[in-house]
C-alpha positions in Angstrom: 135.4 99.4 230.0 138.5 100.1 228.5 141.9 98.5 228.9 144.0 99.6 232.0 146.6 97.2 231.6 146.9 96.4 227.4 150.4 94.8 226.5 150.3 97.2 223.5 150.6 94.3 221.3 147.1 95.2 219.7 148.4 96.6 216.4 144.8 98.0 216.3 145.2 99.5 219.9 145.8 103.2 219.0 143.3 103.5 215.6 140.7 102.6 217.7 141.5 105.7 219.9 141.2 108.3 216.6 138.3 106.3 214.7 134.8 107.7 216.1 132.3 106.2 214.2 131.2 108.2 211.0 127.3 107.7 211.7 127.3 109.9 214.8 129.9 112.3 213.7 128.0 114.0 211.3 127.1 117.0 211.8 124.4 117.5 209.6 122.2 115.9 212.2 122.1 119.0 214.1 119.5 120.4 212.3 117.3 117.1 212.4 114.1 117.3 214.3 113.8 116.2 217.8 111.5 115.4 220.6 111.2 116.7 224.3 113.1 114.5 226.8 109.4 114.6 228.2 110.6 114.2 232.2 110.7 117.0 234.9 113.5 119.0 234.8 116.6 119.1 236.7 117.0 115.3 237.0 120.1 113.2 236.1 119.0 110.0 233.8 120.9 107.0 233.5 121.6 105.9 229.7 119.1 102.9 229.9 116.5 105.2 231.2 116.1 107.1 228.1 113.6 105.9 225.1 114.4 104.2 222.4 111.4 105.9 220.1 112.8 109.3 220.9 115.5 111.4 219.4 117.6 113.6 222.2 118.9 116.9 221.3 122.3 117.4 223.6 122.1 121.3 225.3 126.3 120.2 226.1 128.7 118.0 226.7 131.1 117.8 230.1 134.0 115.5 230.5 134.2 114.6 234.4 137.8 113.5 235.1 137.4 111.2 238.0 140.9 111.1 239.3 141.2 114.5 239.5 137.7 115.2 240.7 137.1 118.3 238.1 135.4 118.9 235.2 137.8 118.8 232.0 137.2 122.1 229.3 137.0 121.2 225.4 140.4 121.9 225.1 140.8 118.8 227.0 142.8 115.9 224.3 139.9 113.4 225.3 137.1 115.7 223.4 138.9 114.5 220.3 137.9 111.2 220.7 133.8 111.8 221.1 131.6 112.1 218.0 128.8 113.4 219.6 128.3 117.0 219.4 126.9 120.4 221.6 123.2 120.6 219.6 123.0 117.2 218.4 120.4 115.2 217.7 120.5 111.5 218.8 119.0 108.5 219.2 119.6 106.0 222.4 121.2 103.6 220.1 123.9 106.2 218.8 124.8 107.1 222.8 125.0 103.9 223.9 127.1 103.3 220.9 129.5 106.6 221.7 129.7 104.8 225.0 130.9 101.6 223.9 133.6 103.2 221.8 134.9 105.1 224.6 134.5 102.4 226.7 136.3 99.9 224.3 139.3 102.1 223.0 141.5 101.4 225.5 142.3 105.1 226.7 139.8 104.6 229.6 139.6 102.4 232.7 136.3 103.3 233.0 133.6 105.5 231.7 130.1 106.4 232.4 127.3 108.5 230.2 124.2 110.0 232.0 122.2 113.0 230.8 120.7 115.7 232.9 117.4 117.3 231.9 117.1 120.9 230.7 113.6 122.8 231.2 113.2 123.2 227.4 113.7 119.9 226.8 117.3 118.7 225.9 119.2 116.8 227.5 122.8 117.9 228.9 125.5 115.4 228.7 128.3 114.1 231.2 130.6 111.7 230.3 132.6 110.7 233.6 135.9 108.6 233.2 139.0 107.6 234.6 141.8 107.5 232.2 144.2 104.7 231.7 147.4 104.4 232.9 150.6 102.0 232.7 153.9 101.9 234.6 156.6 104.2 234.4 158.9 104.1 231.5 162.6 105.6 231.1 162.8 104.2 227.5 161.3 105.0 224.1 161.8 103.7 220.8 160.3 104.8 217.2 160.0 101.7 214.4 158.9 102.4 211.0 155.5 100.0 210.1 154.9 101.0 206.6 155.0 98.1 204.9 154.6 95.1 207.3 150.9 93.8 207.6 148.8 95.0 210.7 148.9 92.8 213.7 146.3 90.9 214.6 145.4 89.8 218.2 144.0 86.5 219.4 140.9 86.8 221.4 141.2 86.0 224.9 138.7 83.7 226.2 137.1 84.8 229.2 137.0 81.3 230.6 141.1 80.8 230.6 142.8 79.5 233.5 145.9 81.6 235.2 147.8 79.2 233.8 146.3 79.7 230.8 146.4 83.3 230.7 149.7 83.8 231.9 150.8 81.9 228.8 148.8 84.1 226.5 150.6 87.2 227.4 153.6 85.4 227.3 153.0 84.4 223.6 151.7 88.6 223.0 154.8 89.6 224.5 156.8 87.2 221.9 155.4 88.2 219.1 155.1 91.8 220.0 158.9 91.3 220.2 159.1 89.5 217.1 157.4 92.5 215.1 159.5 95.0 216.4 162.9 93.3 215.1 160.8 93.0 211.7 160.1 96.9 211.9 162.6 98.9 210.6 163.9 101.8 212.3 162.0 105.3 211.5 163.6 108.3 211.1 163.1 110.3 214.1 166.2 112.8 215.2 167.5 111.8 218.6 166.6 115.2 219.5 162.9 114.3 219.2 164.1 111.5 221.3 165.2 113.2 223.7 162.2 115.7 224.2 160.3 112.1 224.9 162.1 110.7 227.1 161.7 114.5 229.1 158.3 114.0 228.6 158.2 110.2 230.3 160.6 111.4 233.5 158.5 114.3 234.2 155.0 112.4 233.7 155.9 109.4 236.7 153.1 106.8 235.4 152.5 106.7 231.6 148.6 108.0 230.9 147.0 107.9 228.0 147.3 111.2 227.5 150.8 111.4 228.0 150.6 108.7 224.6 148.0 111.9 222.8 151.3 114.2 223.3 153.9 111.9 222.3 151.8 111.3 219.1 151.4 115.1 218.4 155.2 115.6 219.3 156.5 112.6 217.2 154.0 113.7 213.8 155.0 117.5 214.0 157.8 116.3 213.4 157.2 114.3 210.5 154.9 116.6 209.1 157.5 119.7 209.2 159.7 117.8 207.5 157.4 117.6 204.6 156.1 114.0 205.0 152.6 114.6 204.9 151.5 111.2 204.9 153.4 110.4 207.9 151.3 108.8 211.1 151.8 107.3 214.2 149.3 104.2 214.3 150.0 102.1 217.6 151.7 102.2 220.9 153.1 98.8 222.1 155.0 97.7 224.7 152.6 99.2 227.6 153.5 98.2 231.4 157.1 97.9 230.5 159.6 100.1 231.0 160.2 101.0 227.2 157.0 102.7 225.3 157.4 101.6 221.7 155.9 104.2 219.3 154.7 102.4 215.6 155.0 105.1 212.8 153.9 104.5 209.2 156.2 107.1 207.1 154.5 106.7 204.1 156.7 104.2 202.0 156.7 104.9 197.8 155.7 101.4 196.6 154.9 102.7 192.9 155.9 105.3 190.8 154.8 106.9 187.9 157.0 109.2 185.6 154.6 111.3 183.4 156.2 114.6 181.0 153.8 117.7 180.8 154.0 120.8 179.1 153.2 124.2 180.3 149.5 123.7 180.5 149.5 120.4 182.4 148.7 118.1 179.3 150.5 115.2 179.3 153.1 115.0 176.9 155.6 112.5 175.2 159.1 113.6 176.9 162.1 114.3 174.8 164.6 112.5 177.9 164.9 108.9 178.2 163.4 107.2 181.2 166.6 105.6 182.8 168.0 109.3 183.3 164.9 110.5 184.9 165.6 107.6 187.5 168.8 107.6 187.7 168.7 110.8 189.5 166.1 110.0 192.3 166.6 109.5 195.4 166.9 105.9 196.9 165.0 104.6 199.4 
């Protein structure tokens, strides 16, 4: 599962990371009814094993890190991409689903779900994985998104040639290029840059990870600065030695000029309209 060595030319790459499926989010099925695992205790159960009549209550969840050998707390960034919750009630559908969205989201090389039993029942669950990684990169540039349409991949057909296949990443890497002399340069100070590009030197390899922290670095930012509506959406240019961070600011594509009076009703205003836009700001 999982993407190891993604171009980043996926515009769809890095929603995929942040969008857990609503279904099996919800917490509300925590206080659903649920049945006895039903084996002897103390075993470990592959995801297959399990029935598909039953409905599993989770004891807990552990993230086992495989390259570092350890088991990963919840203050781990990778708990923020599972769904699935500590006293949880699920189905073997809705896990094997979790899985598949791990598995698919490109922050994992591989990844693994089996559940151990408890004596009263539920079912602890481990979630084993090795992260992601790309080559080293000494270069990093921020492009503003907002308003150009979402990329969107061709399939590649598990039957292609080398030749074939060399020549599909040759045609991502074109367009990929393409799209970032369309984007428009975001707004980021160079001392954000800068902080980056520390961040890339110090890490060796770029990890997926490494992309959760550049995303919280670069949207602090943003968000300080009072644009609320700022996000960073995709990460492009993987396995190069520039990471390309995609950020939609939040463009004003309408506006609306409305006169109230002290109560909030809406009003007819006393000042004409081409005054009240004559002193906004332009874009």
């Amino acid at each position: 599962g999982g993407g190891g060595g993604s171009n980043g030319g996926d515009g769809n790459f890095w929603e995929k990371l942040f969008s857990p499926s609503p279904a099996i989010a919800d917490d509300s099925n925590q206080d659903q009814e649920w049945d006895s695992h039903g084996l002897p205790a103390n075993i470990v159960v592959q995801l297959n094993k399990l029935s598909g009549f039953k409905k599993y209550k989770l004891s807990d969840i552990l993230f086992f890190d495989r390259r570092r050998w350890t088991t990963v707390g919840t203050e781990d960034s990778f708990f923020e991409m599972v769904s699935l919750r500590p006293g949880g009630v699920y189905t073997k559908t809705q896990l094997q689903k979790e899985l598949e969205t791990l598995a698919t989201c490109g922050m994992f090389e591989k990844v693994d779900m089996e559940g151990k039993t408890n004596p009263d029942g539920t079912l602890g669950l481990t979630i084993s994985f090795t992260e992601s990684t790309w080559q080293s990169a000494d270069r990093f540039r921020c492009i503003n998104v907002g308003l150009m349409a979402q990329s969107k991949p061709i399939e590649m057909d598990p039957d292609m040639t080398d030749k074939e296949k060399l020549e599909y990443y040759k045609n991502q890497e074109k367009d990929y290029k393409r799209r970032i002399e369309r984007a428009r340069p975001c707004l980021l100070p160079m001392q954000v840059h800068r902080e980056v590009l520390q961040m890339l030197r110090e890490q060796g390899k770029v990890s997926a990870r490494l992309l959760q922290k550049i995303r919280d670095r670069v949207q602090k930012w943003y968000h300080d600065e009072g644009y609320a509506c700022a996000q960073v959406v995709n990460f492009g240019n993987l396995n190069t030695k520039e990471v390309v961070c995609e950020v939609v600011e939040g463009d004003i594509t309408q506006l609306v000029i409305q006169f109230q009076d002290k109560l909030g009703n809406v009003v007819e205003g006393n000042t004409q309209l081409p005054v009240v836009r004559r002193e906004l700001p332009r874009q």
